[in-house]
C-alpha positions in Angstrom: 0.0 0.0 0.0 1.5 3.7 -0.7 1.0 6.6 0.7 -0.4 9.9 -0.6 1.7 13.1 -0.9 -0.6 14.7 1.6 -0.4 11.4 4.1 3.7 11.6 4.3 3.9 15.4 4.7 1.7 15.1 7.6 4.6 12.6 9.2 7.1 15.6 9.2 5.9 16.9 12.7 6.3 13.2 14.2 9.5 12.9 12.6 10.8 16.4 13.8 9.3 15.7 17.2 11.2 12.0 17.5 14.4 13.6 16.3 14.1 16.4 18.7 13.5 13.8 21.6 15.9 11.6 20.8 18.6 14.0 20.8 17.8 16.3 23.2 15.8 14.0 25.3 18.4 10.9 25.3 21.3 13.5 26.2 19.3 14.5 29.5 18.7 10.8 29.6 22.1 9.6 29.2 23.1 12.3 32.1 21.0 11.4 34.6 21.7 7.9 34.1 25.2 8.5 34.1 25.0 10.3 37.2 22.9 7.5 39.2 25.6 4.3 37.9 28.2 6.0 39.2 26.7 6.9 42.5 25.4 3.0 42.4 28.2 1.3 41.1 30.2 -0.9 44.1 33.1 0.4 42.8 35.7 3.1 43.7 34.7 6.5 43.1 37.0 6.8 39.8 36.3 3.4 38.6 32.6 3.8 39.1 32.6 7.1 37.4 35.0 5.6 34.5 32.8 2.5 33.9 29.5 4.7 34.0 31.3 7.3 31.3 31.6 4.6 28.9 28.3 3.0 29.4 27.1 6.5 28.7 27.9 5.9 25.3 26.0 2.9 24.6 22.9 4.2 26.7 22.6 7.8 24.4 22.8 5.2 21.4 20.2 2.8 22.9 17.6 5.6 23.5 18.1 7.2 19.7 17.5 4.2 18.6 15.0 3.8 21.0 13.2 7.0 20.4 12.3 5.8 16.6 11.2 2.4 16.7 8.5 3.3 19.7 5.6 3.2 18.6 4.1 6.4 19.6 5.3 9.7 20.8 4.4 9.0 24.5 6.1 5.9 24.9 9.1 8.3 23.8 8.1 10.4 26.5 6.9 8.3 29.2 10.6 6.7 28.8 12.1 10.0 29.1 10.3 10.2 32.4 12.7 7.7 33.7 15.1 10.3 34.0 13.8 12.3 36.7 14.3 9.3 39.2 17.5 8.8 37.6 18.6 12.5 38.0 17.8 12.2 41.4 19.6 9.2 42.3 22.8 10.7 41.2 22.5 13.8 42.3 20.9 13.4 45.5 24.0 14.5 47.7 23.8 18.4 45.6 19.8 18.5 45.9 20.5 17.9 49.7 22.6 20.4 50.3 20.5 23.1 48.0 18.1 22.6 50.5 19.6 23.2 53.5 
């Protein structure tokens, strides 16, 4: 089955709003998950830090890749939620002492 001219501009918006999740989105991702392996790794302080830094590689990868083949917009986002636990897990020791 093919598609009409005026069916595959209308994909334009999804596609602009996927890349612009998946970039932007999976960087902030990526971060916060960073930041939460290394504070969870059982590992020395540099070597947790080291191993998370490299995993952050495959994770920004993962949630590009990620961010096209869901199959809607707010699975996208709903997985981009995840972050916010993540953030704070990693950076729980700074959000404590904004606090005080």
């Amino acid at each position: 089955m093919t598609r009409s001219v005026s069916q595959s501009r209308s994909a334009w918006p999804d596609i602009a709003a996927r890349t612009a999740l998946a970039v932007l989105g999976g960087y902030a991702f990526t971060y916060a998950a960073t930041a939460a392996l290394a504070r969870l790794l059982p590992l020395d302080r540099v070597d947790a830090l080291t191993t998370a830094s490299l995993l952050s590689f495959m994770v920004y990868l993962v949630f590009i890749l990620w961010a096209f083949a869901a199959a809607s917009l707010r699975r996208v986002l709903v997985g981009l939620s995840i972050a916010v636990p993540l953030a704070v897990i990693g950076f729980w020791p700074q959000l404590l002492e904004a606090l005080r």
